[in-house]
N, C-alpha and C positions, 0 to 999 in steps of 0.2 A: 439076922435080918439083912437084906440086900436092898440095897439103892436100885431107883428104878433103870436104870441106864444098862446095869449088870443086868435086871431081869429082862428087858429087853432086847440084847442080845443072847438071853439063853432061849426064850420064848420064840425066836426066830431064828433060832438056830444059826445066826450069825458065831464065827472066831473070833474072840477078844481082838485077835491081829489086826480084824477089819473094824477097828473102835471106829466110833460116829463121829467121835469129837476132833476138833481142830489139832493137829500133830503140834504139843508144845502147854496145849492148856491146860489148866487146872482139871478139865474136867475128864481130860486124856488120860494124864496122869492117873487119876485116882480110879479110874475105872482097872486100869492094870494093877493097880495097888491091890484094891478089893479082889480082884480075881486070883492074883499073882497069895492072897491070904488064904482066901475059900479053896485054892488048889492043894495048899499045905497042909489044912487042915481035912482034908479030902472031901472037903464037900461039893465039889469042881469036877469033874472029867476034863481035862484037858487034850485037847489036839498036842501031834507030834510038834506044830509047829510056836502053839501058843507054850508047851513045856521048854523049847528054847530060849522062847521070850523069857519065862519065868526065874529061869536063869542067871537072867544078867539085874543090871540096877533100874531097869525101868521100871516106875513106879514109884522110886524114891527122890527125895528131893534135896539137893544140897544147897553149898552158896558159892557164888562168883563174886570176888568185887563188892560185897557185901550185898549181892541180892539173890534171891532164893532163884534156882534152877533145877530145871526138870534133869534127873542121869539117864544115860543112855538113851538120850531121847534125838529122833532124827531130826534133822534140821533142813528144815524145806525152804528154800529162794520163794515165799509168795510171793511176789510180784513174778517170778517165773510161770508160774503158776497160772493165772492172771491173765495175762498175757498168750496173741497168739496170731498167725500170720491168718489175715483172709483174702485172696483174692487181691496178694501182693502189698498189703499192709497191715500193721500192727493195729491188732484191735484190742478189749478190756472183753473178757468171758464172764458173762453171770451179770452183768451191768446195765439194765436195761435202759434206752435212752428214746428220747421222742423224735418222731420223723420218720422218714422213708415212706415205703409205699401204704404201709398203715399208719396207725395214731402211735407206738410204739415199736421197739424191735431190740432184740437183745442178740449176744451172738455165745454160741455153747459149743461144746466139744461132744461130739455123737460118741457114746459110747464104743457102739459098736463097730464103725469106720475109722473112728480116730479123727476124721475132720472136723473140724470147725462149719458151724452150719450159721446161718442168719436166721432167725425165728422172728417172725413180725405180726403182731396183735393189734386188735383194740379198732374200730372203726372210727377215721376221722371225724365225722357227721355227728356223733353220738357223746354226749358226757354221760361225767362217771353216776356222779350222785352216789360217791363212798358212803357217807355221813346217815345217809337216808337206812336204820336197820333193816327194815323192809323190804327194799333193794337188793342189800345185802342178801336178803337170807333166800330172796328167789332166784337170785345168780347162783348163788351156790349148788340151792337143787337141779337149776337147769345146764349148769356146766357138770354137776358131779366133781367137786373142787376136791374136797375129801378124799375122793382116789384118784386124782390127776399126781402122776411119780415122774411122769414122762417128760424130764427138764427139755428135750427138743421138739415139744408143742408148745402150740400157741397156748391152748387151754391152759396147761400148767402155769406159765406166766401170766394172764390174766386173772388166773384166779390169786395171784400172787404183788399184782403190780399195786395196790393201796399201802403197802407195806415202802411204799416208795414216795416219803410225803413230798421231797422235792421234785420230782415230775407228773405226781396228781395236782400240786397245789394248793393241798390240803394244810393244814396248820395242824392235823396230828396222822401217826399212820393207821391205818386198820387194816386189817386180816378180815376175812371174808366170811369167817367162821370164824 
């Protein structure tokens, strides 16, 4: 039996190498663990490059200092990450914040260009009414939130910003779906 994370990257034909999880976490880890087993056991086809991976110790977990650590595992500067020049200063990516010329605006990294773009949402004039399920569920059908992927539109963030109970206001978060 496979965890659904593994099945999910087989189902989409995603590379282990391109794991979903956070470089470091538990859930990084384990997904290489499972695959780096199921490949041993041949129930796996492996890429030329995820059979490198499987090679080495990632997947397994040792201790530093007495605290558990991922092996082999890359070690990413997030706050580099995070971070990024816009238009001669340092901004936060993925952090949506209120103001500018809409009611919201977040700033992302375009895939495809490499730049840092400004994405701004949400109509000044207009509350949210998160709380309201009703709301909720006709926003959803009329943005199409479900297949909004596109982290540099608006739409994608809006259907995403309830998830932000410090800038809705809200005293809890919600997802829109």
């Amino acid at each position: 039996m496979t965890t659904e994370a593994f099945r999910y990257h087989v189902d989409n034909k995603f590379p282990i190498t391109e794991n979903v999880f956070r470089p470091g976490s538990e859930g990084y880890v384990e997904l290489f663990k499972e695959a780096k087993k199921l490949w041993k056991e041949g129930k796996y086809d492996a890429n030329e490059d995820e059979k490198l991976v499987f090679e080495t110790d990632l997947g397994e977990w040792g201790t530093y200092n007495g605290s558990k650590v991922p092996l082999d595992c890359p070690l990413i500067n997030e706050s580099a990450l995070n971070e990024a020049e816009y238009q001669g200063r340092k901004v936060k990516l993925g952090k949506p914040a209120r103001g500018g010329s809409k009611k919201f605006y977040v700033y992302v990294r375009d895939p495809k260009t490499k730049k840092v773009k400004k994405v701004s949402f949400g109509d000044k004039g207009m509350s949210l009414k998160l709380a309201d399920p009703a709301r909720r569920k006709s926003f959803v059908a009329r943005h199409k939130c479900k297949q909004s992927k596109d982290r540099t539109s608006a739409r994608y963030w809006s259907c995403r910003i309830g998830r932000y109970k410090n800038l809705t206001g809200s005293k809890k978060s919600y997802t829109w779906w």
